[in-house]
N, C-alpha and C positions, 0 to 999 in steps of 0.2 A: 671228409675222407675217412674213409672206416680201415681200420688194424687189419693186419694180412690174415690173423690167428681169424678174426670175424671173415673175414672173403672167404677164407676156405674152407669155414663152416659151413658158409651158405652155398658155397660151390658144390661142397659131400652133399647135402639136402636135397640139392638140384641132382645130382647123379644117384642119389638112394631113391626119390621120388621117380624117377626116367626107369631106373631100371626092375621097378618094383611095378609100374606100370606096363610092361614088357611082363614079365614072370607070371601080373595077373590075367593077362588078354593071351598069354601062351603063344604069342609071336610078336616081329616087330623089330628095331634094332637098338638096343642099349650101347652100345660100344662109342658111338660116333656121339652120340647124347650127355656119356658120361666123360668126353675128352673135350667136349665143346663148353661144358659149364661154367667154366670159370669165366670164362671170356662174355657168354650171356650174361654172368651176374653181375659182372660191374659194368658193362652196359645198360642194364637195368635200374638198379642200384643208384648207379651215378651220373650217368650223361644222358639217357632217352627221357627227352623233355615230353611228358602228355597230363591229361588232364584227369587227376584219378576219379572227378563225379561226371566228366563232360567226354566219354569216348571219340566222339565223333566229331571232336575240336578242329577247325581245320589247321590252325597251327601248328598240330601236334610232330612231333619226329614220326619218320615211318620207319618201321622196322619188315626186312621182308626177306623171308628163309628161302635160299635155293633148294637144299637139301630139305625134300617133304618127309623125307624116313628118320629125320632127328627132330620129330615132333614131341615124341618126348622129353623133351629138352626144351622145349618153346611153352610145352604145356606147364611145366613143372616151373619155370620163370613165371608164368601168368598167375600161378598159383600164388606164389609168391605176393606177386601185385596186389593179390586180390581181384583175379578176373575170372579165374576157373576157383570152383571151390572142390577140397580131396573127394567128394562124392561123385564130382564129374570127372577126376583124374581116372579114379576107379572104374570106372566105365569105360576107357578108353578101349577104341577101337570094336564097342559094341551097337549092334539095334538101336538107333533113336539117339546114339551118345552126342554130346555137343564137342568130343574130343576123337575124331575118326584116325584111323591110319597115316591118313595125312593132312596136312590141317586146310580145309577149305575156307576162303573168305569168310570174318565174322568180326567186322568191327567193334561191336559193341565188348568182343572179349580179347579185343588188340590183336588179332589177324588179321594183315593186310593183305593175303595174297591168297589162293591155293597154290600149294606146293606141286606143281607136273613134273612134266620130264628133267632131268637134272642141266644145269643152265637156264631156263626159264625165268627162275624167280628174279636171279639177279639183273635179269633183262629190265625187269618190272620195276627194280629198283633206278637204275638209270636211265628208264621213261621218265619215272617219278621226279628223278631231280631235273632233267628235261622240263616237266611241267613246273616246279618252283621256280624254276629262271624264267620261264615262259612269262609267269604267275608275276614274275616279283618288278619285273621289266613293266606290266600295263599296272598294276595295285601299289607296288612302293616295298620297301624293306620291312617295315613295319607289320604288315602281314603275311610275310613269305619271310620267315628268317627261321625257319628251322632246317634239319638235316634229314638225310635219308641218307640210312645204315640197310649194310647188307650179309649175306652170309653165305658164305659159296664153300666148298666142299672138294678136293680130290676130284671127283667123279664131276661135279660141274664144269672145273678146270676143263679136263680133257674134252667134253665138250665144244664141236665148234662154234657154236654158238656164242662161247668165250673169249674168242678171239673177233669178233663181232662185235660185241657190246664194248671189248676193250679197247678197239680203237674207234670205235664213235666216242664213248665218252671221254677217252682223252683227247679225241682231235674238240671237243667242245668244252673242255677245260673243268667237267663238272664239280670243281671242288667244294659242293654240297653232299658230293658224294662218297660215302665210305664203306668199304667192302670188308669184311673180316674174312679170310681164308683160311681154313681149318687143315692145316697139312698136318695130319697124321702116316702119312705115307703104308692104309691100310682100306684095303675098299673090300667090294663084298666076297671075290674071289679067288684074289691077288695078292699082294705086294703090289704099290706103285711103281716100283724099279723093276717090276716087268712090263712094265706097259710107257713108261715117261721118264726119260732123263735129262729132259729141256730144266734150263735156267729162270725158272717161272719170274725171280724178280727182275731180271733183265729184260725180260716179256713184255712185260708190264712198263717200264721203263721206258724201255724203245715205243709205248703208245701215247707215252706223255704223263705216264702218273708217277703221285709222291708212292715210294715203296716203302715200308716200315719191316723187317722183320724182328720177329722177338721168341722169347717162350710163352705159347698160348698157354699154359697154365700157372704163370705167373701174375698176380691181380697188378702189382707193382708196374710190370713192365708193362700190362694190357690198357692200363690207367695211362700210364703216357704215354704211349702209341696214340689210343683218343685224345686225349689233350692236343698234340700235334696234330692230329688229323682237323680235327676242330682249328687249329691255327690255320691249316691251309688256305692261301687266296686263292692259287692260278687250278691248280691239279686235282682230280678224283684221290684218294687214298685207298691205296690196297695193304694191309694188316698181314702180313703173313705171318701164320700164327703157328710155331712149331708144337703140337699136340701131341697126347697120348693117348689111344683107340683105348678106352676100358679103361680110362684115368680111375684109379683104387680099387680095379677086381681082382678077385683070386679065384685060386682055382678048391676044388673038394678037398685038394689034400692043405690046401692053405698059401701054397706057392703061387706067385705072382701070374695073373689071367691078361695084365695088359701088352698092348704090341699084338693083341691077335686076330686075325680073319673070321676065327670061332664066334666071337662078340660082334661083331659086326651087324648081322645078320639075324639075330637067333637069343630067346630066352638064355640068360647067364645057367640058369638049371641047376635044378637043388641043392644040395651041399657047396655048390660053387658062389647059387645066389645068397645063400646065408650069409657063408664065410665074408660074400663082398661087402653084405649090408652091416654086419657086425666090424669090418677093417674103415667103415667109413661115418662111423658113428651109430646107426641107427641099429634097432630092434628086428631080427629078422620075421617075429612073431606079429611086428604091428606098423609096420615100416611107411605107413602113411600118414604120417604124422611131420608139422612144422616146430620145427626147433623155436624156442619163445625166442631165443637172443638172435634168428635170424627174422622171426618175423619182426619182433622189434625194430628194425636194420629195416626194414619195409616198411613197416608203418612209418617211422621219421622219415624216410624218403619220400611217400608220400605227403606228409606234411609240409615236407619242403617243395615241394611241387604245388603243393595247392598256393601258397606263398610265391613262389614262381608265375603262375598261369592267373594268378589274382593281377599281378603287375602290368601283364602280357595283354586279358581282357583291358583292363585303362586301359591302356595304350591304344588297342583297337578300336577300344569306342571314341575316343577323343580323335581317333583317324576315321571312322565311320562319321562322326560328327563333321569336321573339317572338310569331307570328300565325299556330299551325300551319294551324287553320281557313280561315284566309283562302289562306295558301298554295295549301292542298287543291285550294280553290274554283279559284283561280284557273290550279294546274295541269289542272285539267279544262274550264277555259272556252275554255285556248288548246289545248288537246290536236288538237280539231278532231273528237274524238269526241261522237255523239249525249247529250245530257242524259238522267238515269234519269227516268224521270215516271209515277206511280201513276195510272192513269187508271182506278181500279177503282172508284172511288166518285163517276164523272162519271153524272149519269141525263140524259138525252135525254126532250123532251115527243114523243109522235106527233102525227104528222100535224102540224110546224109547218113553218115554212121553214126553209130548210136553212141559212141567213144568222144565222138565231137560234141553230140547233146549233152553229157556227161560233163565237158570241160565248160559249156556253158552254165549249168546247174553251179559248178565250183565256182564259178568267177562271179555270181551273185553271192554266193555262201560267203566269198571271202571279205565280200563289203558287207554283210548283216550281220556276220556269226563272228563278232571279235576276241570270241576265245576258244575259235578252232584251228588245230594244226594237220595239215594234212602231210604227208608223204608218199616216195615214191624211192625204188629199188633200182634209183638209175636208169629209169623209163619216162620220165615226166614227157617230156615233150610225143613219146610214143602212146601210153597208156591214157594221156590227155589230162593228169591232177596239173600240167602244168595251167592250165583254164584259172588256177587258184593261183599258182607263183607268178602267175601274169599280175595281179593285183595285191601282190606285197612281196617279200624279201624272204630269202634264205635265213634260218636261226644258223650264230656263229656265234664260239666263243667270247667274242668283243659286245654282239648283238644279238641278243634275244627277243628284241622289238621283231624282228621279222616270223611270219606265220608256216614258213615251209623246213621239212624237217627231210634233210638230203640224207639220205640213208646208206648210199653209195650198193652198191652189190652185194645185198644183206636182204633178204625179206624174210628171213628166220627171226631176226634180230629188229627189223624195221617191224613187223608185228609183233612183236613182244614188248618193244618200249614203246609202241601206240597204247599197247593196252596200260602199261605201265603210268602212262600220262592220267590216262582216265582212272584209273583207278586209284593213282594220287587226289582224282577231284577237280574239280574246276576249267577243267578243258573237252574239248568234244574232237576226238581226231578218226583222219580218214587214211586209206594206203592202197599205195596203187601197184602195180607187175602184171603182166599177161599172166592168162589164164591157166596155162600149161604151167607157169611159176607157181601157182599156187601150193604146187606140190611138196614146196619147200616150206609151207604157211602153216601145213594142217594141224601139227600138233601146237601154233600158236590158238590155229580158229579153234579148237576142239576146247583149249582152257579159257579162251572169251568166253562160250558157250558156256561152259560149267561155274563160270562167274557169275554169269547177266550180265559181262562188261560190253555199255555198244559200243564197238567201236565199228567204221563201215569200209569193208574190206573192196577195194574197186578193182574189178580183172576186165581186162582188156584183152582183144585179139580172140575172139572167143568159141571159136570153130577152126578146122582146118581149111578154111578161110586166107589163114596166114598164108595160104601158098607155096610160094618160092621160098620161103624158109627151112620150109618138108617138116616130117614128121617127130623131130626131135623137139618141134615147137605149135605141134598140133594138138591142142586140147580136145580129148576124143572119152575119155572115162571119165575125165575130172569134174564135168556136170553132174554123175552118176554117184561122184561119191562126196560131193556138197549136200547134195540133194538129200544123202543119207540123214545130215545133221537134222534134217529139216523133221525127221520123224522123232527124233527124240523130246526130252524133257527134264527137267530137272527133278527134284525130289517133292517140290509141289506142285508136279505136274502142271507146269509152265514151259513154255515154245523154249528151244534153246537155241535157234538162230533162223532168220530172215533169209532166205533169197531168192532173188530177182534176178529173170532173165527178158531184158524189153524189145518187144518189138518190134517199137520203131522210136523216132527221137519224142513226141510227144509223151508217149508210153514213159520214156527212160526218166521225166518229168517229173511225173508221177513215182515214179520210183524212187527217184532221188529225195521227194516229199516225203514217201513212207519212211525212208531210212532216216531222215534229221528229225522226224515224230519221235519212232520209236526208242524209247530209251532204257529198254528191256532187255533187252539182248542184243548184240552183231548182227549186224545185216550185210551180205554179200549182193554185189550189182555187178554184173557179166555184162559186159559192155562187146559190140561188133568190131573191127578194122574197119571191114568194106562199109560200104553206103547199104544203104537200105530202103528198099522202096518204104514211104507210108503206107499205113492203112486208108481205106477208104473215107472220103470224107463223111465225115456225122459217127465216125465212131465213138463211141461213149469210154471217154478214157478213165474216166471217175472210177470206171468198175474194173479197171487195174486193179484198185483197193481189196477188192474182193478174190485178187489170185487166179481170175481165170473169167471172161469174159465172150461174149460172145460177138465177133466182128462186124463193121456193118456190112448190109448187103446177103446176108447169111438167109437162106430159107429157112423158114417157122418148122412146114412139113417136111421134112428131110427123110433124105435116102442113107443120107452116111454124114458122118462129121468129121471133118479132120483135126487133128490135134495140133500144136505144137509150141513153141518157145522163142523166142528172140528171130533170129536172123529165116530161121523154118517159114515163121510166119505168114510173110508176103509171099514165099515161094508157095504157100498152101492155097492162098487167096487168089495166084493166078491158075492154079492147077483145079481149083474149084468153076473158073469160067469156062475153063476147057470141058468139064464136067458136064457143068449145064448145056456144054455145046450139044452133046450127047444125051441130054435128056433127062442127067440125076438133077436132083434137088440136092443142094451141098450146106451143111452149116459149116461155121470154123470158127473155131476157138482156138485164142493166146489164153496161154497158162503161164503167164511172168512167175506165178509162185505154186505149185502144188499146196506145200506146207500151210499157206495162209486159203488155198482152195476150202482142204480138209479142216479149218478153224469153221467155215459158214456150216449156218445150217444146212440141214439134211434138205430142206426144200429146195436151197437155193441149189445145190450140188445136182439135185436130180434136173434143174430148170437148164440147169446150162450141159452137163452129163447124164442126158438118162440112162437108167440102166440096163434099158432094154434095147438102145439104139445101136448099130452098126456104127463102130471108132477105129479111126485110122490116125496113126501118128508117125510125124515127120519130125526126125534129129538128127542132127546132125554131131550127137555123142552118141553111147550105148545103145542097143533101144531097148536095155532096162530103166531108162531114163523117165521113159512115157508109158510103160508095161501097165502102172497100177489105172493109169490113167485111161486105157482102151478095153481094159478088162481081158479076162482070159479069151473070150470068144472073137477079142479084137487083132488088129497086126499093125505092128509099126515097124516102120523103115529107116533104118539107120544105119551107124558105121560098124564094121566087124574087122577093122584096121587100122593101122598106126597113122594113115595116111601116106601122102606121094607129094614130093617138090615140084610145083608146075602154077602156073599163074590160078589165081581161085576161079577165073570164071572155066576155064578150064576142067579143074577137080570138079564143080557145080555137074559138068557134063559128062566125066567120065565117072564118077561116081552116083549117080543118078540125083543129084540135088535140083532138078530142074521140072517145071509145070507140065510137062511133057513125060516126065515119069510117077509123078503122080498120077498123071492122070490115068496111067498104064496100071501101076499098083493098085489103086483103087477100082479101078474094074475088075481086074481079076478078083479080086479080095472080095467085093459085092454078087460075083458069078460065082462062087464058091456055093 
């Protein structure tokens, strides 16, 4: 245990480095960075167990920031470690820097998350402990006895998403879990007392957690807060940590800058940031600079660590030893390589929905795939993940032996601790909600995306189709704006999500194959309600693969091609024999995936779209949905409404989703 005079050295360091970091990138927020330090460095310092030569340890504690705008504070800790060096501090928030505005996933320098919307992170964190119980229930104590710490913020509180996460993980008792709450009662435009007067630790309380409050700039009180926390058997622990926003700024004239909204937000600024850096020990002339006596304080700490994780390794290998099998297992769960999976004795009904194909895909996955968790938003039995809870148990606080993760009427919260799981390692999860729900999803799918995390997003009910439900639950744009992710990339210009719309239940087969392959990014699989006719027999489903195919029975020499996606499909195929009644030559093509279309080559693209051909397209979302796909010179048919409550074969008719309007549309569009 290190002297308080030593904590609070290393605390000033930490808020001279944050805010010096800030002043040189000329934006950014110091305020929340420099009231949060204390509480980082003796988390770091003294309790976050990792491995300082072996990052990627799976033992290791996870640490994982809600608040992405007190990155300067997470950076200047790592500094510390020995993970960012001052030339990367220095860069922050630049061109090419390994230290951005917010900190995006980067294991190898002790990021475990990127920082999105506020709530998010901490989502990620109680997946994470999710997955160690998971973890620890099939592998043994022995390799799953670390913690997962978290750090939530004012603004993440208010967050619903907070209330979300905070009663899933007290109703599952995660007391691997620990959350530090940074109440400053100062956010970027406010005072909190305008906007919250709830009794946060009764909140919390009433969901089942141990509450601790104390002064978060106390090292004293922060040290046994964790200590306690770390005692915990049954409960998550929530820290409430009373802060100061600008803990040791001043202002130009020298009077005190903390307590204010001004820092928050915004470079401390000239004379104000001198004064600050000169009241907190350091040099305002050279201010990136480690204090010897705190790096000293860091080096022993790693030293005691590597003596820690020395003890830790025995231990694992004399348990790898003893449990070759399990070992095996579990070096292939964290490898991050795809699961082997026999799918040669899966049979598919014709003509069902494609929801149903779906729940049979899961119900083999949950006998091969022994460390996947799937869930559902209080839809199982509707959206069909229940195909997987048919063949093992609900996770409960008592029992983590079971494979289903009940999420109850959360899918903000049920995709954000999916991802949270997988991103801890060692588990492959999937989540299910109708289609139209998705809409509550997207800023989870958007930060899978920007991760590479796969986790496989399953929507169900996937047209207005639903019916009698009407339009409050008719997905009609939400294909239009998945579809969007599908054009993006990351920074090495790598896909940043999968999706899959199948046409019929063999198609969904395959689709379900491509998602348990890929282990690159998220993959989304749009599932139907209704039945669906098949496709004709001898279709080549293989070239699903390929994102777009062309159906059997389709003419070589063609007059017009029709286009379309899932449930459209068969409706195209019987609107094509009406066609031929009449004398065109018709081809058709299913487009399960644009995204993965526009990966093939240019040959292949032109063999199944040429670019000269006459395209017509059938959706049953936007028809910007299928626009890129018929070309300007082309027309596609679709919805320009929210939808109407009335049984679906009904809508099919009055909305023209029927072979009989195709076949109408497509003539005129060919006499054109």
């Amino acid at each position: 245990m290190n002297d308080k005079l030593l904590m609070n050295r290393a605390a000033d360091n930490i808020r001279i480095l944050a805010a010096s970091m800030v002043e040189k990138a000329k934006s950014g927020h110091p305020g929340g960075a420099m009231g949060g330090a204390d509480f980082i460095n003796v988390l770091f310092s003294e309790f976050l167990v990792y491995d300082p030569d072996q990052p990627e340890w799976t033992g290791r504690d996870r640490f994982y920031l809600d608040p992405g705008h007190m990155s300067p504070m997470l950076y200047s800790a790592l500094t510390l470690q020995g993970k960012f060096t001052i030339d990367d501090i220095r860069q922050f928030r630049q061109w090419g820097s390994i230290t951005p505005g917010h900190p995006e996933r980067d294991i190898k320098h002790g990021i475990e998350n990127s920082s999105g919307p506020l709530g998010q992170g901490h989502a990620y964190a109680a997946g994470a402990a999710v997955a160690e119980k998971f973890l620890e229930a099939r592998l043994g104590s022995t390799m799953m006895q670390h913690k997962i710490y978290a750090y939530i913020s004012d603004g993440g509180v208010q967050e619903g998403i907070s209330a979300e996460v905070g009663r899933l993980a007290g109703t599952l008792g995660l007391n691997n879990l620990i959350m530090f709450y940074d109440s400053n009662d100062i956010q970027l435009s406010t005072e909190c007392g305008a906007v919250m007067n709830e009794d946060t630790a009764m909140k919390y309380k009433s969901w089942g957690w141990n509450v601790i409050t104390i002064d978060g700039n106390d090292p004293d009180a922060i040290r046994e807060a964790l200590k306690q926390a770390n005692d915990e058997k049954s409960r998550p622990t929530l820290i409430i940590g009373n802060t100061v926003m600008g803990k040791g700024a001043r202002q130009a004239d020298g009077s005190s800058y903390e307590h204010s909204i001004k820092t928050h937000g915004a470079p401390l600024g000239g004379d104000a940031y001198a004064n600050t850096i000169k009241n907190l020990g350091g040099n305002p002339e050279d201010p990136f600079q480690i204090f010897p006596e705190v790096q000293k304080m860091y080096d022993e700490r790693n030293a005691e660590l590597r003596k820690i994780v020395a003890q830790r390794h025995k231990e694992e290998a004399e348990w790898a030893a003893n449990n070759p099998e399990k070992a095996g297992q579990m070096r292939q769960w964290f490898s991050g390589e795809a699961p082997k999976i026999d799918w040669s004795g899966l049979e598919q009904k014709r003509d069902a929905p494609t929801r149903n194909a779906s729940a049979a895909c899961l119900g083999l996955l949950a006998e091969q795939v022994p460390n996947m968790i799937v869930s559902s938003a209080d839809l199982s039995n509707s959206d069909k993940t229940d195909g997987f809870l048919n063949k093992t148990h609900s996770l409960t606080r008592d029992d983590f032996s079971g494979a289903f993760f009940q999420a109850g009427v959360s899918e903000l919260a049920m995709a954000c601790m999916c991802i949270g799981m997988m991103l801890h390692g060692g588990v492959i999860t999937a989540m299910g909600t109708f289609f139209v729900f998705s809409d509550y999803m997207k800023p989870a799918v958007r930060m899978a995306a920007l991760m590479r995390t796969p986790v496989k997003f399953v929507w169900s009910h996937d047209a207005f189709r639903v019916g009698e439900d009407g339009p409050t639950h008719e997905p009609v744009e939400q294909e239009a704006q998945i579809r969007l992710m599908e054009k993006l990339q990351n920074h090495a210009g790598q896909d940043s999500v999968r999706v899959f719309r199948p046409a019929d239940s063999e198609a969904a087969t395959v689709c379900w194959q491509m998602a348990m392959e890929n282990m690159d990014t998220p993959t989304a699989l749009i599932f139907s309600r209704q039945a669906i006719k098949s496709l004709p027999e001898g279709t080549d489903y293989e070239q699903v693969r390929k994102g777009a195919y062309i159906v059997k029975g389709s003419d070589e020499d063609f007059d017009v091609i029709l286009i379309a996606s899932g449930s459209e499909v068969s409706t195209c195929v019987e609107g094509a024999e009406l066609l031929r009644q009449d004398g065109y030559k018709v081809r058709v093509v299913s487009v399960p995936s644009e995204g993965l279309f526009r990966r093939q080559s240019a040959e292949y693209q032109e063999s199944i779209l040429p670019k000269a051909a006459k395209k017509f397209g059938l959706t049953a979302g936007l028809p910007v949905t299928l626009e890129g796909l018929v070309g300007a010179d082309g027309k596609v048919f679709g919805m320009s409404s929210f939808g109407f409550s009335a049984p679906y074969k009904v809508l099919d008719e009055k909305l023209g989703f029927t072979a009989e309007n195709v076949r109408k549309q497509v003539t005129e569009f060919i006499a054109k």
